[in-house]
Structures are given as C-alpha cells and as structure tokens.
FIKOLZA-1660 file (N, C-alpha, C; in steps of 0.1 Angstrom, whole numbers, plus 5000, padded with zeros to 4 digits):
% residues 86
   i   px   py   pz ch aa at
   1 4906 4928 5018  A  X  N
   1 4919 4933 5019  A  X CA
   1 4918 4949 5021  A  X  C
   2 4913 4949 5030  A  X  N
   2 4909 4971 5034  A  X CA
   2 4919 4972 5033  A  X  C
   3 4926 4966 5044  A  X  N
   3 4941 4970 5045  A  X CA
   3 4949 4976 5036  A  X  C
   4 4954 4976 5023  A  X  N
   4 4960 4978 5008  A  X CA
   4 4957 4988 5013  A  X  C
   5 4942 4990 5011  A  X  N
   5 4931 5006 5007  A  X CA
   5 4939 5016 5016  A  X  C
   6 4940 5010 5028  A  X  N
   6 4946 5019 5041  A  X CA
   6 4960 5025 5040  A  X  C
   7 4965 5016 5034  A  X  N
   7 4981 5019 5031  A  X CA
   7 4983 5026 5022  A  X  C
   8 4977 5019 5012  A  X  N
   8 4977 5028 5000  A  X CA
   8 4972 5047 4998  A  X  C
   9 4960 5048 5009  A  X  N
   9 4958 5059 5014  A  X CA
   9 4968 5070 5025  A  X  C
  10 4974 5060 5028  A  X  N
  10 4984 5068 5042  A  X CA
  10 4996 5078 5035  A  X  C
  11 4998 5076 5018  A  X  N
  11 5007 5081 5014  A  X CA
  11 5001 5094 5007  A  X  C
  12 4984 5092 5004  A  X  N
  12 4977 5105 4998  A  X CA
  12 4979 5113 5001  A  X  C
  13 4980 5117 5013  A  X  N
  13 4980 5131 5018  A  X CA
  13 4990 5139 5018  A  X  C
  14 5003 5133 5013  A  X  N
  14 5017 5136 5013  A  X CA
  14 5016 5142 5001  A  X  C
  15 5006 5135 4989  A  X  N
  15 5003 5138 4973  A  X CA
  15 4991 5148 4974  A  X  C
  16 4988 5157 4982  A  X  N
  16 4974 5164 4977  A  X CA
  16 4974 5171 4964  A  X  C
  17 4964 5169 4963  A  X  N
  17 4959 5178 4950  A  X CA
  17 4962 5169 4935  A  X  C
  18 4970 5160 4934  A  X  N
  18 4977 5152 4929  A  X CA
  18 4964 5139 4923  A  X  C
  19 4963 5142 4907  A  X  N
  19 4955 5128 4905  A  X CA
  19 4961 5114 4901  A  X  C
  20 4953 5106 4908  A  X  N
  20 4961 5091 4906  A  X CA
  20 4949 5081 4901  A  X  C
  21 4956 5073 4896  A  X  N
  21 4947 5062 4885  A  X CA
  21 4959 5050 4886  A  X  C
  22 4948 5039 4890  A  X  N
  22 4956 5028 4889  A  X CA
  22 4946 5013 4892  A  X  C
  23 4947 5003 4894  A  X  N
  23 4940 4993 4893  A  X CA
  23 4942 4984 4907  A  X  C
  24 4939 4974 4908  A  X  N
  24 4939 4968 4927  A  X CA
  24 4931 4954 4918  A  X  C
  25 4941 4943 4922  A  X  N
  25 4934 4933 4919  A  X CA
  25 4934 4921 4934  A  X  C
  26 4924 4916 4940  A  X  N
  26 4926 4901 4946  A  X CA
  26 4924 4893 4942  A  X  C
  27 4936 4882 4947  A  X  N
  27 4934 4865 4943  A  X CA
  27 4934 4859 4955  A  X  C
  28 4924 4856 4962  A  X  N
  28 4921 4847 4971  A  X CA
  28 4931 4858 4983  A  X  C
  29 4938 4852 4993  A  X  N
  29 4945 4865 5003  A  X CA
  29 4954 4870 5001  A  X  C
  30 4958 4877 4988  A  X  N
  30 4966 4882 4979  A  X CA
  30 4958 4889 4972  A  X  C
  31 4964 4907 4975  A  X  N
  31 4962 4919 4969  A  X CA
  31 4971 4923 4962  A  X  C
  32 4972 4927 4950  A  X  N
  32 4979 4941 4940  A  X CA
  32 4975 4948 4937  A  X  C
  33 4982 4962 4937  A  X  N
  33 4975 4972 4933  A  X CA
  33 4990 4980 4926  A  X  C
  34 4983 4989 4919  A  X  N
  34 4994 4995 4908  A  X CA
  34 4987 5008 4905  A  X  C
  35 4998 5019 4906  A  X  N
  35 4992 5034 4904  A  X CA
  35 5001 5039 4895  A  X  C
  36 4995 5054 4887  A  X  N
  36 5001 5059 4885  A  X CA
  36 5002 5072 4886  A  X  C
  37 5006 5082 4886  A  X  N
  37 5006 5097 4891  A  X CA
  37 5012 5106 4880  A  X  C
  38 5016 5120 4889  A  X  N
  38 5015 5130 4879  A  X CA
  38 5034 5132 4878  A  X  C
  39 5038 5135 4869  A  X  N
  39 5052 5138 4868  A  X CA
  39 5061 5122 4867  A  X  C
  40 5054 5111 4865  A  X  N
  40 5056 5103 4862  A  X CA
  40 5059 5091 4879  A  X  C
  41 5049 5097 4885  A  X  N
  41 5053 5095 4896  A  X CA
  41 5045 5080 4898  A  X  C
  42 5047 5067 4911  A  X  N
  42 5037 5054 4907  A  X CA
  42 5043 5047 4918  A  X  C
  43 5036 5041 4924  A  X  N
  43 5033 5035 4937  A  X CA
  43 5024 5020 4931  A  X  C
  44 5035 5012 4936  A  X  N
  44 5030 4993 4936  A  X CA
  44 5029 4988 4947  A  X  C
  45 5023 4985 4951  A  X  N
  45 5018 4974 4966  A  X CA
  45 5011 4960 4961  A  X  C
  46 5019 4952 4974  A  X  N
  46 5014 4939 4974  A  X CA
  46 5009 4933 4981  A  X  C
  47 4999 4924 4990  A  X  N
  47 4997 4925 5004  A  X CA
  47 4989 4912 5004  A  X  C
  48 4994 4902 5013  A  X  N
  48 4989 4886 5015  A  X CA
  48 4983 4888 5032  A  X  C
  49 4973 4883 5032  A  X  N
  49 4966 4882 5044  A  X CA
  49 4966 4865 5048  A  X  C
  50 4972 4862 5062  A  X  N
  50 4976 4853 5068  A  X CA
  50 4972 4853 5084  A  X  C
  51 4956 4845 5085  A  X  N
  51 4951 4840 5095  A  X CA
  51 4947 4858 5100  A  X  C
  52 4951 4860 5114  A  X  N
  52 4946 4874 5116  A  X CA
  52 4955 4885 5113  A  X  C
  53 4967 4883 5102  A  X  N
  53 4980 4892 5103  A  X CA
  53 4979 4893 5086  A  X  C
  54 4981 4909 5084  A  X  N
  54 4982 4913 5066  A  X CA
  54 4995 4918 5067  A  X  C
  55 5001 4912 5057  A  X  N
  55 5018 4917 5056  A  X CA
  55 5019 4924 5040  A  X  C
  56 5026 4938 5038  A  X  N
  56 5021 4949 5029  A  X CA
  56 5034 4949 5026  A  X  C
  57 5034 4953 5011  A  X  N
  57 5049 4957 5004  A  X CA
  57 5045 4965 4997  A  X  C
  58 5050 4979 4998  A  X  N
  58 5049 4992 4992  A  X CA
  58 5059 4993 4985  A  X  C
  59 5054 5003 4973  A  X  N
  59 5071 5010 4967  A  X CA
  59 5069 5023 4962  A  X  C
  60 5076 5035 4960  A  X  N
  60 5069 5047 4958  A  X CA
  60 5082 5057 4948  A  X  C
  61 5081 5058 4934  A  X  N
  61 5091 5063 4929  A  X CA
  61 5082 5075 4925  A  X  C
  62 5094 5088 4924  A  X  N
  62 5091 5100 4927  A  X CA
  62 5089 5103 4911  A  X  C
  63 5091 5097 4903  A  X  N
  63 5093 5100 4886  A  X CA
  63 5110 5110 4883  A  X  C
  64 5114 5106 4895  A  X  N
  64 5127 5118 4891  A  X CA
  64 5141 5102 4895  A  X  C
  65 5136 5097 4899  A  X  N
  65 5149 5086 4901  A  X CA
  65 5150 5082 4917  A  X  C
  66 5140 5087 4920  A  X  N
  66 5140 5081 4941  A  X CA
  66 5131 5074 4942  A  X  C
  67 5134 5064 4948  A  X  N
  67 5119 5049 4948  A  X CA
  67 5122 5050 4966  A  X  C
  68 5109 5052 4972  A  X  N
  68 5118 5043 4989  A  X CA
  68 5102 5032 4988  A  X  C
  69 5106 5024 4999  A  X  N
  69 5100 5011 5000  A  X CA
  69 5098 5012 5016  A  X  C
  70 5084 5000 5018  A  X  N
  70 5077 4999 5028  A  X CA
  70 5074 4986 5033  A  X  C
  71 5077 4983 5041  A  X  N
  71 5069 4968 5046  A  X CA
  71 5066 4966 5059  A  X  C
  72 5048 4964 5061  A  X  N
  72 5046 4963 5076  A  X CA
  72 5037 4951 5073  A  X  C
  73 5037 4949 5088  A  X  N
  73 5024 4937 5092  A  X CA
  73 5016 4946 5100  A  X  C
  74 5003 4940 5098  A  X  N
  74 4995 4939 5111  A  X CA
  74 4986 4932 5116  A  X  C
  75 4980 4931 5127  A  X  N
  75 4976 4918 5133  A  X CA
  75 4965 4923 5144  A  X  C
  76 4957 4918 5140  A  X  N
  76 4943 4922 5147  A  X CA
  76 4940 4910 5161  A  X  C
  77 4942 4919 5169  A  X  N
  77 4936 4912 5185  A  X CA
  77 4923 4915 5190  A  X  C
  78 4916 4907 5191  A  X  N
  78 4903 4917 5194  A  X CA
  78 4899 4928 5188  A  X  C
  79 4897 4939 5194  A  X  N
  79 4899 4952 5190  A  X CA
  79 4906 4961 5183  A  X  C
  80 4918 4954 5187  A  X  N
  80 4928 4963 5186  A  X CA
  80 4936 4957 5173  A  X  C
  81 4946 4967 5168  A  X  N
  81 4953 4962 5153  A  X CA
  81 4964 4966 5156  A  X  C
  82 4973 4960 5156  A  X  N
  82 4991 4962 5160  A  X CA
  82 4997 4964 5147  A  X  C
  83 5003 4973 5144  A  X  N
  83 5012 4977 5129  A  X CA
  83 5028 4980 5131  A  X  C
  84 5035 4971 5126  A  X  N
  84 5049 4970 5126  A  X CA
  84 5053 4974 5114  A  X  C
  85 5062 4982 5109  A  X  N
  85 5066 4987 5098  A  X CA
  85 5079 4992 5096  A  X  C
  86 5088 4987 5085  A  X  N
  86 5099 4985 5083  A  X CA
  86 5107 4992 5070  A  X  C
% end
C-alpha cells in the first residue's frame, strides 16, 4: 500500500519544518494510518486496494477547528497511474 505513503506525503510539504508522529497499520488490502502534528494539528487516512485501483480517504484538521477532506482513486494501466480526486 505505497500509495497511503504517497498521499500521505503530498500534504508534507504544505507542513515544512513541521514534526509529525503517527502509526500506519495493514490488514490484508486495507491501510490506516493516523498522525499527529504540532499545534494540535492530525491527519487520518484510510485506503483499500481493489484489483488494480487504491481508493484513499484523507482527513486533515488544522488544531484550530478546520478539518477538509480528500478522496481519490487510482488505477494503474500498464505504466501509467490515473488519479481521480474529489
């Protein structure tokens, strides 16, 4: 499940400098992962892998009262990875 890893990285760079601790578990093609950050800030993802397509549920609260939310698929053809995101 790289994928998670990937998503869950796409938001780091928005957080530089910023330390984060949190844990990532799989059960079979089902990922969780759970963070926590500085200012109370914490990011939960969830991510089931189905045949060639990983479908990702993000959530991202700022520790001040703003959460936004994420959900994409994507789907590997060949080479190429197609990412839809909502």
């Amino acid at each position: 499940m790289k994928k998670i890893i990937l998503c869950a990285a796409a938001l780091m760079p928005l957080l530089a400098h910023a330390q984060w601790y949190g844990s990532q578990q799989q059960i079979g093609n089902n990922s969780y992962g759970s963070y926590s950050g500085p200012n109370g800030s914490s990011m939960n993802s969830s991510s089931t892998q189905i045949g060639n397509t990983t479908y990702t549920n993000q959530s991202y609260s700022d520790g001040q009262g703003h959460t936004t939310y994420s959900n994409t698929s994507s789907t590997r053809i060949g080479n190429t990875v197609y990412t839809n995101g909502y």
